[in-house]
C-alpha positions in Angstrom: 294.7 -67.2 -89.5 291.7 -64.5 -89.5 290.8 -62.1 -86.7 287.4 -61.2 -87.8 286.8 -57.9 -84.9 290.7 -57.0 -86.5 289.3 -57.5 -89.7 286.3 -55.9 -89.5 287.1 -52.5 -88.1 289.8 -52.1 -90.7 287.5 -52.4 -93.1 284.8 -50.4 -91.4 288.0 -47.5 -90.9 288.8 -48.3 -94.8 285.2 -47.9 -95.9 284.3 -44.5 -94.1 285.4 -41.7 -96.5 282.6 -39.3 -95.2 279.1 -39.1 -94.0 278.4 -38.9 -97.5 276.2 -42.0 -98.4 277.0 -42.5 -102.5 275.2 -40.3 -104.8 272.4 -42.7 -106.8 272.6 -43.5 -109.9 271.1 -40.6 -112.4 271.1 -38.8 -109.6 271.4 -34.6 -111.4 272.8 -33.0 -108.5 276.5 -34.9 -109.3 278.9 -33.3 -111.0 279.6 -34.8 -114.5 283.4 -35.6 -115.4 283.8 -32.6 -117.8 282.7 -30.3 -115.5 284.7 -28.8 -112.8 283.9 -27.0 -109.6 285.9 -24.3 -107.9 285.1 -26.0 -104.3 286.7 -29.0 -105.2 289.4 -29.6 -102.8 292.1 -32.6 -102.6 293.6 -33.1 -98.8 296.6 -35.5 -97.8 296.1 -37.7 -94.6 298.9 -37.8 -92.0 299.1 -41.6 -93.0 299.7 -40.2 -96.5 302.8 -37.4 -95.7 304.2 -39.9 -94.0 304.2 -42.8 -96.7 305.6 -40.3 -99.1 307.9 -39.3 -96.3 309.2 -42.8 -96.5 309.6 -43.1 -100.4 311.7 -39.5 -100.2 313.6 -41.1 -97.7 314.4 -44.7 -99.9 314.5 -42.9 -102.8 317.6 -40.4 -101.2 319.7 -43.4 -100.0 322.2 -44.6 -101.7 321.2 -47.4 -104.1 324.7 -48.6 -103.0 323.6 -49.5 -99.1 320.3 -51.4 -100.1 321.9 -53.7 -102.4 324.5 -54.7 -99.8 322.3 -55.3 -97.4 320.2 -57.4 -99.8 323.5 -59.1 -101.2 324.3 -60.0 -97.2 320.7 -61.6 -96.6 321.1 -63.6 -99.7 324.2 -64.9 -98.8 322.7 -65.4 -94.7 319.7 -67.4 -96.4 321.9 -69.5 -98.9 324.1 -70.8 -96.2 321.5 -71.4 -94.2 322.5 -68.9 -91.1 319.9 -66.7 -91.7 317.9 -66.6 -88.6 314.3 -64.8 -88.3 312.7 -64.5 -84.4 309.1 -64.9 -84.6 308.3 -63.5 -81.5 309.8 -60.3 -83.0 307.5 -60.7 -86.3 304.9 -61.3 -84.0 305.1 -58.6 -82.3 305.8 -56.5 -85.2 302.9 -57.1 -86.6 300.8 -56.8 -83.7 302.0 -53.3 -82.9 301.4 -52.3 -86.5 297.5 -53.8 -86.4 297.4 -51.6 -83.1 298.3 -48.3 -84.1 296.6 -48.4 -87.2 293.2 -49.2 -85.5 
């Protein structure tokens, strides 16, 4: 299933880096990729911290808790007791499209 306006403004949001349009090709006023500048600047979005916030966070758990958990699910799906609420997926998903728009 597609929602194009969904679609669309992620894209546009994806898309927008800066006012900047790109520089032309053989355009002299770029930088070539030996040079360096001393106004060159990187910058982390808050979408950035966060995901790496995340990974710290995985990565600081014990290995021990994530493969029981996996172990349990596996054991859930192969007896067939495994039991997934769409509505909750749903909505899930949903809430995620929303707060990243």
């Amino acid at each position: 299933m597609e929602i194009p306006e969904i679609k669309n403004k992620l894209i546009q949001n994806k898309v927008k880096v800066g006012n900047n349009p790109p520089p032309a090709k053989g355009d002299s006023s770029t930088s070539s990729a030996g040079s360096t500048q001393g106004s060159d600047k990187t910058a982390l979005s808050s979408e950035a911290v966060s995901l790496q916030n995340a990974i710290n966070a995985v990565k600081a758990e014990p290995e021990t808790v994530r493969a029981e958990k996996v172990e349990r699910i596996k054991a859930q799906i192969a007896d067939k007791s495994y039991k997934i609420d769409p509505l909750e997926v749903a909505g899930s998903v949903l809430k995620d499209i929303i707060t990243q728009a």
